[in-house]
N, C-alpha and C positions, 0 to 999 in steps of 0.2 A: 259548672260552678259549684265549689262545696259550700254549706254555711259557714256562715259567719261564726266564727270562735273566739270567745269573750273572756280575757284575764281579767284578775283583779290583784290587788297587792296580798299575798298569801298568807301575809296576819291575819289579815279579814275572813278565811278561812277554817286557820288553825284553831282546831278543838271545833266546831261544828260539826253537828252530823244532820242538818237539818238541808231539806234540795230545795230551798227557794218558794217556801210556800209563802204569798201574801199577807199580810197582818202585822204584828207588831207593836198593835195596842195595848196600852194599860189594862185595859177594862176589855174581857173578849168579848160582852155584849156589843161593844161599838164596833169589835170588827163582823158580826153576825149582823149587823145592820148594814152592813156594806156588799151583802149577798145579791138580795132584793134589786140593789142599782147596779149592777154588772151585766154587763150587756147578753151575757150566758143564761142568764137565770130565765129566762122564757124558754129556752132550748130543751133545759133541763125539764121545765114543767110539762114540754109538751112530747119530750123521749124518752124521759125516764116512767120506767113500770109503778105503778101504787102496788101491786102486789108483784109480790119474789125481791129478794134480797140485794142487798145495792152495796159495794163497796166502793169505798174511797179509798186509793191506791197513793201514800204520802199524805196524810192528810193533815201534816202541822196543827196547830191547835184544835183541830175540829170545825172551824165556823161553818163550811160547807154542811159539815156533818149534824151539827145543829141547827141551821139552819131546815134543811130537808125533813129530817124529823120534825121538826113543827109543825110543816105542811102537809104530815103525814105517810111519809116514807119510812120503809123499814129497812136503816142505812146503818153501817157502823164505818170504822176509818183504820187504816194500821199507817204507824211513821214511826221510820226509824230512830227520832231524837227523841229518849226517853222523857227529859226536861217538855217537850212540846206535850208530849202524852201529858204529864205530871201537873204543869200549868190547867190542861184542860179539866182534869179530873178534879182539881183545887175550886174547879169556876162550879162542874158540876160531877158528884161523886158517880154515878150512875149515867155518865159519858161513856158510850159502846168504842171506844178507843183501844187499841194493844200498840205494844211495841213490837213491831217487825222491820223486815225489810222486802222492799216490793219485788226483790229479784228472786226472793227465793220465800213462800212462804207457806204456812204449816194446811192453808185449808185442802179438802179435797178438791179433785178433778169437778170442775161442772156445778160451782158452789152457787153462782151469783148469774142473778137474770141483766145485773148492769152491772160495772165497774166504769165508775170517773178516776181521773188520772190530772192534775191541775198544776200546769207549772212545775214538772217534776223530771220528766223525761227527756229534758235535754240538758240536766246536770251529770249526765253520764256521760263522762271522755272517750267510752271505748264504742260509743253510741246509744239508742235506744233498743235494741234487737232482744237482748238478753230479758227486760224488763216486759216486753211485747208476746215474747213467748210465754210467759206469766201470767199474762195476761189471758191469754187465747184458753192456758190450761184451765184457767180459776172459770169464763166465761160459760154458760147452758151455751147449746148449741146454735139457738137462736137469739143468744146476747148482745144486750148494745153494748156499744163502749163509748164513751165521750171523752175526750183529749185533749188540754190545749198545753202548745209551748209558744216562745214570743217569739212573732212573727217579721220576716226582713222586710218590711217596708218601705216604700220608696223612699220617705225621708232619711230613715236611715242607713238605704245604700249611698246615698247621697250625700249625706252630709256626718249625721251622725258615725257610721261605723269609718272612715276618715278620719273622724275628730280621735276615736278611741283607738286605731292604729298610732296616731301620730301619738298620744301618751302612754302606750306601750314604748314605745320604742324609746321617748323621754326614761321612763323609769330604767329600761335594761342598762341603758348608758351610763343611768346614775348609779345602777349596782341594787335595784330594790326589786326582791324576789317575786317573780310572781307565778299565782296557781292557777288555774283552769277555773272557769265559772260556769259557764253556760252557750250553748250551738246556738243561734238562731238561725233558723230555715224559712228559707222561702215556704209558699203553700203546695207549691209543685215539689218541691226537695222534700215534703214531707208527707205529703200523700202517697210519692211513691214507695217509702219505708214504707206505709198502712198497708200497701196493697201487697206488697214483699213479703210484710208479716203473715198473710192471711185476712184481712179484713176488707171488707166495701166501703166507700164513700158515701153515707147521706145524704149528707150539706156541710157545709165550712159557715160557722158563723163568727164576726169580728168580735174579739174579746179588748172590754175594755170597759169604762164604769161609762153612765150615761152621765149629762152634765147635770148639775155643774160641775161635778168631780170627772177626775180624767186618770186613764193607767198609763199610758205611749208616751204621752210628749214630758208628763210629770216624772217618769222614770227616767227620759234619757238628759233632763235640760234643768238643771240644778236651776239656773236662771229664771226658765220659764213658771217655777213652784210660787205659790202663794204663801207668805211667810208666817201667814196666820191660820191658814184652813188647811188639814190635812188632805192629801188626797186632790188639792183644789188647785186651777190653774191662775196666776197673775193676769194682768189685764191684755199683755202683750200674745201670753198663751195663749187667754179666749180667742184674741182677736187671728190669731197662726191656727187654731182647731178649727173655726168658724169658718176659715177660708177654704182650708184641706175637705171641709166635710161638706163644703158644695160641690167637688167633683166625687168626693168617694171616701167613706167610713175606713178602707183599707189603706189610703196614705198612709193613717197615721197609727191607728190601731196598736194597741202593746202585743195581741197575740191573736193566735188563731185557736178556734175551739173546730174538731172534726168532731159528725157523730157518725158513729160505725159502727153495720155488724158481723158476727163473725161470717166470711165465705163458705157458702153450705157445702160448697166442693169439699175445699178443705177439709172441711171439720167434717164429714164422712169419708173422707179418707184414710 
């Protein structure tokens, strides 16, 4: 089974150079408060190094990046949409931010004791490979790396990625162009890339906000959204998360986060 390949209408595209990072806010303090409640943020605290250097690989306006510095991490971030760099640096001038690109970039071999990667690497059509070996190069030898893309879920082999073939196919009919968005993989369709890459398995933790905010069922179910609270589910929502999350956090989950590091094989070879 390949993943799941996700169009959108290719307006919605045109002129972005940004891969799908999180946020969106007016005010980037509100999305930097949005860290703390994701279901990641314990993972990070308890895999990411307080000393040696940490990059964020994509890192959209920063919030990740601000965030971690507060808690005392010595992190900076590269993205390629200059405007995301430019917003950040507006909020705060002295934001460790550059503009790059994650597949190809200027630091040395063996920079950083961690690199995160969020929501990033499965906006690449030609896959994640190219951006992984960038990874491996930039990484110390005994580096973590922490990764998340959004994950195939039962609900949304089920039902959701059905609803979104059947409006593809609406759209080609009616002649409305469309571009390439994003893969979403199973947890086995993507661990096996990690290990392809070079890397071990740690653990797989569900990515997703804890409640009362929600990231899975609020992204795929315009319906299911709260018309007042961002980020927040309707009553029907609650009552659809509440039920999925007595048998298991991964029905519905927006993503999966690996933590991994590099394979000592490898990386002495």
């Amino acid at each position: 089974m390949k993943p799941h390949k996700r169009y959108v209408l290719a307006s919605l595209l045109e002129g972005s150079e940004a891969l799908g990072q999180l946020g969106g806010a007016d005010d980037l303090e509100e999305d930097i408060a949005t860290c703390p409640l994701q279901t990641i943020d314990s993972a990070f605290r308890q895999y990411l190094p307080l000393e040696g250097r940490i990059l964020e690989a994509g890192a959209g306006r920063g919030r990740w990046v601000f965030h971690l510095r507060r808690l005392g991490y010595d992190i900076q971030g590269i993205e390629l949409a200059g405007s995301e760099v430019r917003f950040a640096k507006t909020f705060d001038p002295s934001a460790p931010l550059i503009v790059g690109n994650v597949l190809k970039t200027s630091f040395p071999d063996h920079s950083f004791a961690a690199i995160i990667s969020l929501g990033v690497l499965e906006h690449f059509e030609e896959g994640p490979q190219e951006a992984l070996g960038e990874v491996r190069r930039l990484l110390a030898r005994d580096g973590t790396f922490l990764v998340t893309v959004p994950t195939r879920n039962l609900l949304r082999f089920l039902l959701i990625d059905r609803m979104k073939h059947l409006q593809i196919f609406v759209r080609r009919m009616l002649g409305r162009r469309l571009a390439f968005e994003e893969y979403r993989y199973t947890r086995k369709q993507f661990t096996a890339i990690l290990l392809d890459a070079g890397f071990t398995v740690v653990e797989m933790v569900p990515d997703d906000f804890r409640p009362p905010k929600n990231m899975g069922l609020y992204t795929d179910s315009r319906f299911l959204r709260s018309n007042s609270r961002r980020w927040e589910l309707n009553g029907a929502g609650r009552m659809l998360k509440s039920f999925m999350d007595l048998f298991s956090p991964w029905l519905s989950c927006s993503g999966t986060l690996w933590v991994c590091r590099v394979r000592t094989e490898r990386a002495s070879a």
